[in-house]
C-alpha positions as CSV (number, residue, x, y, z in Angstrom):
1,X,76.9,127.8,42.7
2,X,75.6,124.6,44.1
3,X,78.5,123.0,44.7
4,X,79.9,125.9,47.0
5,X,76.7,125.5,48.7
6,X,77.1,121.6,49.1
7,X,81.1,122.1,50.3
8,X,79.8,124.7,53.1
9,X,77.6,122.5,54.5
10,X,80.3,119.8,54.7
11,X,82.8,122.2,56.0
12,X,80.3,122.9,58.8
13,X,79.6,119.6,59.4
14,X,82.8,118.3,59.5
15,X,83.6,121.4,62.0
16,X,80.6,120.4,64.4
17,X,82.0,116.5,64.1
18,X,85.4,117.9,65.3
19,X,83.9,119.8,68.0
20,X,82.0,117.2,69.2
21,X,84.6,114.5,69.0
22,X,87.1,116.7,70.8
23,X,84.5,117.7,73.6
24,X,83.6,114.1,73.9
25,X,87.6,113.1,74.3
26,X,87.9,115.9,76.5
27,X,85.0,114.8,78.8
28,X,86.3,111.2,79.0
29,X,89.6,112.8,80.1
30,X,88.4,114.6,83.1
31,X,85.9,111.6,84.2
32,X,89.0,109.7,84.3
33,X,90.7,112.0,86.5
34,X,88.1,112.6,88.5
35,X,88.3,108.9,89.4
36,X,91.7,108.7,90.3
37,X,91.4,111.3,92.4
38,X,88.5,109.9,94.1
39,X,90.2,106.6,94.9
40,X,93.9,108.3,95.7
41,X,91.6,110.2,98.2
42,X,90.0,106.7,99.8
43,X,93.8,105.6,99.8
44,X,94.7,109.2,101.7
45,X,91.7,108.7,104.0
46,X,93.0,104.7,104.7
47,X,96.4,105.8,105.7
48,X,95.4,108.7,107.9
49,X,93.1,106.6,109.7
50,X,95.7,104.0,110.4
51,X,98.6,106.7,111.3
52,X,95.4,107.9,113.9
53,X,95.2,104.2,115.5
54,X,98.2,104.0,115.5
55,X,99.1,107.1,117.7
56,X,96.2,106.0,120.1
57,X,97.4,102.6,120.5
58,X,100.8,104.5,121.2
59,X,99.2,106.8,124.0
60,X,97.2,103.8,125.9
61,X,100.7,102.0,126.3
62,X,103.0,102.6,129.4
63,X,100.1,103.9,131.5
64,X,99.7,102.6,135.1
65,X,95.7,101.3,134.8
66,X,92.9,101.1,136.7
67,X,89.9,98.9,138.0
68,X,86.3,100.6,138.8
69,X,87.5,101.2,142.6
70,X,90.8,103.3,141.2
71,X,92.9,100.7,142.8
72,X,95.8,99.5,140.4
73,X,95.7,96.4,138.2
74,X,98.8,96.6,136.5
75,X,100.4,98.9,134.0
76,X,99.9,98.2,130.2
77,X,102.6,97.3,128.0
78,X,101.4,96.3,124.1
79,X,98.0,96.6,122.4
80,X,97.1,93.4,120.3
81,X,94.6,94.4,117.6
82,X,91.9,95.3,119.9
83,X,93.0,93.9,123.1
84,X,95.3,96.0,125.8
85,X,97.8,93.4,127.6
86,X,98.2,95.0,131.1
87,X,101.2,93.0,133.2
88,X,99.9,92.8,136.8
89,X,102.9,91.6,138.8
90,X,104.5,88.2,137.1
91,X,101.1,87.8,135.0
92,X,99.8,89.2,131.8
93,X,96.0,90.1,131.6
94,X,94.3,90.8,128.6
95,X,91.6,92.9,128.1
96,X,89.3,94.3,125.2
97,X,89.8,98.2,124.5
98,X,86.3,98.4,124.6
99,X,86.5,98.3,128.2
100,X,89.6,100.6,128.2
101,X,88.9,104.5,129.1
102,X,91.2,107.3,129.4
103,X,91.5,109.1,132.6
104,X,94.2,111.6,132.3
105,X,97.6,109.9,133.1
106,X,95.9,106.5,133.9
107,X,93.7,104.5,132.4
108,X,90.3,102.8,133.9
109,X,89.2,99.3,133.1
110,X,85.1,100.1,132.8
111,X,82.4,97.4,133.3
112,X,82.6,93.6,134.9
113,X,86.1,92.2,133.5
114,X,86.5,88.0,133.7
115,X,89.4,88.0,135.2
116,X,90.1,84.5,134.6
117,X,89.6,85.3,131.1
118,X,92.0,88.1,131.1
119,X,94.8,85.9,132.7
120,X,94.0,83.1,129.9
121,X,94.2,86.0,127.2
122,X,97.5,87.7,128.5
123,X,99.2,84.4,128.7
124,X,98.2,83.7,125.0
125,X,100.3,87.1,124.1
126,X,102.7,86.4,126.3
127,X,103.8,83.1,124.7
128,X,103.0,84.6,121.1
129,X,104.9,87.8,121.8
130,X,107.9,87.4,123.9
131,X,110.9,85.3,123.6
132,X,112.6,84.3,127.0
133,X,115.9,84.3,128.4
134,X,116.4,79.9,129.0
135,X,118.8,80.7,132.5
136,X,119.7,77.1,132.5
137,X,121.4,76.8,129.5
138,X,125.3,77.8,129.7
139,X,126.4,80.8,127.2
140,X,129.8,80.3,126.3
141,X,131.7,83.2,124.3
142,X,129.1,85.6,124.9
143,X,126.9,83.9,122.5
């Protein structure tokens, strides 16, 4: 009699270590998940963010823009990081987008701009960014 006493004990025991080990397994499981789905959401959150500066960068180029008196400056044509280069007849300006507004169609310069500055700034990008055309050199072959 005692020993089926003593054998259900350790069945029960060894039923409540299974449990437990299987709850505890299961547990680590979902924590894991739970952490890749945090981080793939960070990396969701990251992308969208870029794709969204990325469209507004789109929409502040090819806009005629403005000074603080509505006459024209220029009309922008790239955005570098956080700088919008505007090309003002055979010069390039620069100018931070923190001074950039939108205004419907157009864009507005706000506040006191150095224009010196800018001209020293849009001539930076300009050698950076754009290859020109050397007219003195002769092109034979179309090449």
């Amino acid at each position: 009699m005692f020993t089926k006493i003593y054998n259900g004990i350790a069945d029960t025991e060894a039923v409540y270590i299974t449990v437990f080990t299987e709850a505890h397994i299961l547990m680590t499981r979902l924590a894991d998940i739970s952490v890749l789905f945090f981080f793939s959401k960070i990396k969701r959150k990251k992308k969208n963010d870029k794709e969204e500066e990325e469209a507004h960068k789109e929409r502040l180029m090819c806009r005629f823009v403005l000074d603080g008196m509505k006459r024209k400056i220029g009309e922008s044509v790239a955005v570098d990081e956080d700088i919008l280069i505007i090309k003002s007849g055979s010069k390039y300006l620069g100018v931070p987008l923190k001074h950039i507004e939108e205004s419907g169609k157009t864009l507005l310069v706000k506040g006191l701009v150095d224009r010196g500055k800018a001209e020293e700034i849009g001539e930076k990008w300009r050698k950076e960014s754009l290859n020109e055309i050397d007219h003195t050199v002769e092109v034979k072959d179309g090449f």
